[in-house]
N, C-alpha and C positions, 0 to 999 in steps of 0.2 A: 686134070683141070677141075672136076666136079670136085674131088677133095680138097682142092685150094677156094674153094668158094665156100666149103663148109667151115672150112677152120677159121677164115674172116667173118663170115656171120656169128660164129660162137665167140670168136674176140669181139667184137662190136659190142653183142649179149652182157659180156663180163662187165666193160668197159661202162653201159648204163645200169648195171645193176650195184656198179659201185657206187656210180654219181647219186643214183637214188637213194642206196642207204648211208650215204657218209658226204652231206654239204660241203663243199669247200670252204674252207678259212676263210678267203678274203669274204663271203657271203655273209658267214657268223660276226663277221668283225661288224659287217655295216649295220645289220641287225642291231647288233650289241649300241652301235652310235648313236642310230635315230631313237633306240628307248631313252636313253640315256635324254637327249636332248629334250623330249616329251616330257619327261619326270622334271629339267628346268623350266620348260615354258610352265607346267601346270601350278608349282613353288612361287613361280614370280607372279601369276594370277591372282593365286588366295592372296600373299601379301597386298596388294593394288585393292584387293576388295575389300581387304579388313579396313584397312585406310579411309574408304569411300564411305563405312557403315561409320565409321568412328567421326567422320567430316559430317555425315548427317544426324545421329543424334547430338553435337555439338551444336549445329545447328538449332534441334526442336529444342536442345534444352534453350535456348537463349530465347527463343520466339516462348515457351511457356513461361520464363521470368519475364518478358516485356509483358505475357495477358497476365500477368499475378501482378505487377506493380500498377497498370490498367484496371483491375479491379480492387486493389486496395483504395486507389486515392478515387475510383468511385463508389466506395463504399463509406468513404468517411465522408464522402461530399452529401450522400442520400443520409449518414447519421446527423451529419450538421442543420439537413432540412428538418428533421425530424424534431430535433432541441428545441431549434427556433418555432416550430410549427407547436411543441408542446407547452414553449413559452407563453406564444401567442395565445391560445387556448385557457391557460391562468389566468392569463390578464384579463382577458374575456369574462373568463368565471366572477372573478373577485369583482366584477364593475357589475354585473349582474346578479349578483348578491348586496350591492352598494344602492343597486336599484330599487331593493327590496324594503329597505330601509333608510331613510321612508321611501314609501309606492312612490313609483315615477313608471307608469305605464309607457311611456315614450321612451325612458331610456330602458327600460326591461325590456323590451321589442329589439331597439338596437344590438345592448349585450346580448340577448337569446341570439338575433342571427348572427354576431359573430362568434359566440360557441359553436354554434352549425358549419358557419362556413370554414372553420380551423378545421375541424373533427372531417369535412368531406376532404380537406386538405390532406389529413391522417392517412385516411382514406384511399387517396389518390397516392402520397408516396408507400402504402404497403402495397398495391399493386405495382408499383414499379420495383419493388424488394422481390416479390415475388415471380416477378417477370425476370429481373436479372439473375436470378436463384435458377430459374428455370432452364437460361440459356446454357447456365457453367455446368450444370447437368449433363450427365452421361448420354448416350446416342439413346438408351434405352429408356432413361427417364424421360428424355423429349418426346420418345414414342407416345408412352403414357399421357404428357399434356396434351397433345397432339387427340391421342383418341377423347381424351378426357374432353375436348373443346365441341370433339364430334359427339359425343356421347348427350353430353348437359340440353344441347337441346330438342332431344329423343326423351330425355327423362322429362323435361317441361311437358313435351307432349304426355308421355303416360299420366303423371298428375292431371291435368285436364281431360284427358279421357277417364281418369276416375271420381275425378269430381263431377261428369258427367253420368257415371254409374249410376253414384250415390245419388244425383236428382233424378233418375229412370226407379229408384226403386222407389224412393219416396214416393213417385207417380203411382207407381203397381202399388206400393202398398194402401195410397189414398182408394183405388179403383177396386183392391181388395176387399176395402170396408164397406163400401158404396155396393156392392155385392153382395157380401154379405145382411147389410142391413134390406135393401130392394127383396132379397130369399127370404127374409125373417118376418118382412110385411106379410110377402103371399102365402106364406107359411100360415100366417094367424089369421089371415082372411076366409080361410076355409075353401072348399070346390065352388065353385059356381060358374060350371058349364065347363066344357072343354074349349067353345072359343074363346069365353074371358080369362083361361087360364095361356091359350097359345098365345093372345094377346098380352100376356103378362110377361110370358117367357120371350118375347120381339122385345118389349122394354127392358129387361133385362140385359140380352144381346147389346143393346142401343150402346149401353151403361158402360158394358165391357168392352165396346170397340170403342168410344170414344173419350180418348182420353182426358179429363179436368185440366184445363188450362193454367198455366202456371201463376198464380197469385203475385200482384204487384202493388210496388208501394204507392199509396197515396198520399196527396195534403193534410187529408182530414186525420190520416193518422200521424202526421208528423205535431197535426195543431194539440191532437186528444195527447198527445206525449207531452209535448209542453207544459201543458194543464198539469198534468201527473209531477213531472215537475218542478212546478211550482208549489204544489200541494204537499209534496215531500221536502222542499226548501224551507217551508214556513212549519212545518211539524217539526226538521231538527231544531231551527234557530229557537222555536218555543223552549223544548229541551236543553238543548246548550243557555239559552238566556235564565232559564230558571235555574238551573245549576251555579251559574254566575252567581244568582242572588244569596244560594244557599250558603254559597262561600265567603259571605257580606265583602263581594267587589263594587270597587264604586264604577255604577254604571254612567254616569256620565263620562267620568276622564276614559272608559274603554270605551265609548260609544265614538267619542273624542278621536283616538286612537284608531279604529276600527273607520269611517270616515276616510281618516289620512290613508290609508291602507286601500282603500277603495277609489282614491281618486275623490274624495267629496269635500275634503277643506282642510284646511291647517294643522297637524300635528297639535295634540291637545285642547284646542275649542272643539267647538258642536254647534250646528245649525238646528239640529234636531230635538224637538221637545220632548218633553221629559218621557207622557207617554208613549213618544215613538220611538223606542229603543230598537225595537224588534226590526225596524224596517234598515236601519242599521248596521247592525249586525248580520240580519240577509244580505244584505247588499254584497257585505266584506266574505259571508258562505258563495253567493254565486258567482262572484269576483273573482277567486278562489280556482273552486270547480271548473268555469267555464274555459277557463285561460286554458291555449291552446287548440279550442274545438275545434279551428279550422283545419286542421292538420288532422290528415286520417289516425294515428296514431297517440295523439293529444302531444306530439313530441319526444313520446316513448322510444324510439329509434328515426332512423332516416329511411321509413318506408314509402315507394313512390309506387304502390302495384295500381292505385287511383288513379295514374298518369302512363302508367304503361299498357295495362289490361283494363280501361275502366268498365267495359259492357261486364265482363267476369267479376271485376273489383263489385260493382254495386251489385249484380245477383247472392256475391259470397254474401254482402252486409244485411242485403234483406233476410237469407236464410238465416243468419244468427239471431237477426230481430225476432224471425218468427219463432225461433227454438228458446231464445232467453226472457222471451216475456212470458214464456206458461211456467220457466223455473223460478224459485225464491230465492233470492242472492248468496243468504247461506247455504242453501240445497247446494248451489251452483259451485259455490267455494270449494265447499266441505268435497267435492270431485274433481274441478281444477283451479288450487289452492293459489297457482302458480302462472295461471293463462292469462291472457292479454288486460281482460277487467281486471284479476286479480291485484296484478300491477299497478293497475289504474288507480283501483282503490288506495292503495297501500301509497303510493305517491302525493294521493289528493289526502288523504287520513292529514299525514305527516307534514303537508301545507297549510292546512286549516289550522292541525292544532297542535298550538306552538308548545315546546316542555315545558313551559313555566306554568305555563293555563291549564296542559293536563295535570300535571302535580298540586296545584293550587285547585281542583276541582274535586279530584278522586284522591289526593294525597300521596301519590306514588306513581312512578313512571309503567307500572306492569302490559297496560294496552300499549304504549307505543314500543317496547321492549317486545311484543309481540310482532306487531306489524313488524319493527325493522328485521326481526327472525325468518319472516317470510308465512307468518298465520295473519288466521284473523277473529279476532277476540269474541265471545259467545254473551258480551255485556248488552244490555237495555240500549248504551249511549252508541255504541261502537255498528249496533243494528239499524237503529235510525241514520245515522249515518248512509250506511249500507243499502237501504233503500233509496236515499236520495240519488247515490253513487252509481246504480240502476237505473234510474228512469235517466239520468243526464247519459249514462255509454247509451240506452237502444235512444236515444233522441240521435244521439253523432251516429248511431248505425243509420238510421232513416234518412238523416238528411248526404250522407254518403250513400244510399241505396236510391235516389228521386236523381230525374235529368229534367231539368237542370236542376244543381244541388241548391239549397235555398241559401242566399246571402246571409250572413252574421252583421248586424250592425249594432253601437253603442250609442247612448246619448253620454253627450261630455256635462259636465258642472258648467252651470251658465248660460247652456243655450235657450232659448226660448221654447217655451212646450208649444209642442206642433202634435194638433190631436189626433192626424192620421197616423202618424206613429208613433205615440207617448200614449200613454195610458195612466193616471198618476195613483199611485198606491194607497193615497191617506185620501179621508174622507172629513173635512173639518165640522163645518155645519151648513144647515141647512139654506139654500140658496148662493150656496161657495161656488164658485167657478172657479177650473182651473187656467182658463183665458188668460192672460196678462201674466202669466206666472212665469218664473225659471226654474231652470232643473236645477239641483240640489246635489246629488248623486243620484245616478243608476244603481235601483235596487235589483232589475232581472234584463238580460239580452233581448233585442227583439231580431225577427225573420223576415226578409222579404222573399216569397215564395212566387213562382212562377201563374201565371197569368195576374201578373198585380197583385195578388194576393199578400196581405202583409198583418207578422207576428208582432203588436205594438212591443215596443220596450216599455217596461214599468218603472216609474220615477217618482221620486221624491222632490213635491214641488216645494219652492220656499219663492216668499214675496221678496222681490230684488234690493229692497231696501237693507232690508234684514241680512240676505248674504250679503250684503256692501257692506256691513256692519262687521261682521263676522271675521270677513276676510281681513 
């Protein structure tokens, strides 16, 4: 019996040592199935998914042709503003050049703001270019606007914190001289005593810790500019008027001329007696010069920092008054040939004086060939100028640098002189009144400055009889 139990246990042994090393077929076969099946299912996937990737770029392309035909026809629509906006703006031009000849103050006001108003128009659609530029931009370039928007007004601030600098050191450096001159006293005053020196050395200290208060503009100096002014307006037209002579021009038909150009009477008459050429001829220089001064810029560009920053706008104007009234216009040039007066000049030059009158004086165009190069000529005629062109910009720094700014006002041809604000330029004879008179033209602007205070306007009076004649 033990041996029949041995020999079924060693069969059983064989029996699982077979099945272990040698699977049955039908096990292989099923194996062999389900791969098989696995390698279809995974075949029919990829196709379904190429389908799905090839169904959605299909898609994106047709959505980026709908935003590309979307941005063409709003791209011809912002060119078509553009045409029109720069048509606008010629027409504008040419009407304000029509203005000019002959003077028509009223319509030269008009055409000027509508140059302005096209040009902020310009204006307005390249910000909208540049905005729409901005959006068809890549994820990375919007980042960039994006910081760029955050950035700009972090850089506003640096600039004001360093124009804050630059007014601390001007301080220290006034507080430095004042130190030094206060050491250079007790220097040369000699010992005398140690208390009147400890005493000396307490004023000193005073010196050093108390800062000099910052210097502000007054009336008095906006009136003493005026004056300067005026006194450089009357030294060119002498100049310019004697040169005239030299050229044997007939001074009546330009006085004629020069008048009409002024606003003072009819194209070729004259109101103006023989010897009052000169008041004339000023009138038609600060006629000229002045156009524009209400505008921080004389109309040089479309700056508004007067309306947006004015407590900074009028510190900046007084700091330049105080810096450009100790330099000499050429000094000033001859360093920034190219800076704001420079421009100034070069624009007013080129109003004043017309080619035919420079050519007809000096016989060749070589100064205004200058100016329009971007110099500025180193002649007699061209520096009196220059000084005029001076005391008028620190006048427009002053009166942008005063709260309240002082009013600009004109007298017209015709009105009645009113002595609180006229002042009449000719002086006939003795016992003359200018009482019962009217104006003529305006030879110089006047001011009315804060507490009542008022800059008369200077006028050219004529008996009413006679401009009814005239007219």
């Amino acid at each position: 019996m033990p041996s029949k139990v041995s020999k079924f246990s060693d069969l059983v042994e064989r029996v699982t040592s077979s099945c272990l090393l040698q699977p049955l077929a039908g096990g292989r076969h099923e194996a062999d199935e389900i791969s098989e099946n696995h390698d279809g299912y995974e075949s029919v996937y990829k196709i379904n998914k190429t389908k799905e990737e090839e169904e959605e770029r299909e898609s994106f392309r047709a959505w980026d042709e709908a935003k590309e035909a979307e941005r063409v026809i709003g791209m011809e629509m912002l060119i078509g503003e553009v045409l029109e906006a720069v048509s606008a703006m010629k027409r504008a031009y040419v009407s304000l050049q029509e203005a000019h000849c002959p003077w028509d103050p009223d319509k030269i006001r008009v055409a000027d703001m509508a140059v302005v108003e096209e040009l902020r128009r310009l204006g307005v659609l390249k910000q909208r270019f540049r905005r729409s530029v901005g959006r068809e931009c890549s994820g990375g370039r919007r980042q960039r606007v994006e910081t760029w928007k955050e950035v700009a007004p972090l850089e506003a601030a640096v600039e004001e914190l360093k124009r804050e600098v630059k007014a601390k050191e001007v301080e220290v450096e006034n507080l430095r001289k004042k130190l030094k001159t206060a050491t250079n006293r007790d220097n040369g005053g000699g010992r005398k005593g140690w208390s009147h020196q400890s005493h000396r050395n307490v004023s000193r200290n005073q010196v050093a810790a108390e800062p000099e208060p910052e210097p502000a503009p007054a009336q008095e100096q906006f009136e003493a500019t005026m004056s300067l002014v005026n006194e450089a307006s009357k030294s060119f037209t002498t100049l310019l008027l004697s040169l005239m002579r030299s050229a044997h021009w007939d001074i009546a038909a330009a006085v004629g001329y020069m008048e009409a150009a002024s606003g003072g009477g009819a194209t070729g008459s004259s109101i103006v007696r023989a010897n009052h050429a000169k008041y004339a001829l000023e009138s038609y220089v600060n006629c000229k010069i002045f156009q524009g001064f209400d505008h921080e810029t004389f109309y040089m560009d479309n700056g508004f920092s007067s309306l947006l920053h004015p407590d900074q706008y009028r510190r900046d104007c007084f700091t330049q008054y105080r810096v450009m009234k100790a330099m000499d216009a050429i000094e000033l040039l001859g360093i920034l040939p190219t800076s704001d007066f420079g421009k100034f000049c070069s624009k007013k030059y080129l109003s004043i004086v017309h080619p035919n009158m420079e050519e007809s004086l000096f016989g060749d165009l070589e100064q205004r060939r200058q100016v329009l190069a971007g110099n500025h000529p180193k002649s007699r005629f061209y520096g009196e100028f220059l000084e005029l062109a001076k005391e008028v910009w620190l006048l427009h720094l002053l009166a942008f640098s005063l709260d309240p700014p002082p009013s600009h006002f004109e007298a017209s041809k015709g009105a009645e002189f009113q002595p609180q604000y006229m002042e009449s330029v000719a002086r006939y004879s003795v016992g003359w009144e200018a009482v019962g008179q009217m104006v003529g033209f305006q030879v110089g602007p006047g001011f009315k400055l804060g507490k009542g205070r008022v800059m008369k306007a200077r006028v050219y009076l004529v008996h009413r009889t006679r401009a009814t004649t005239n007219d």
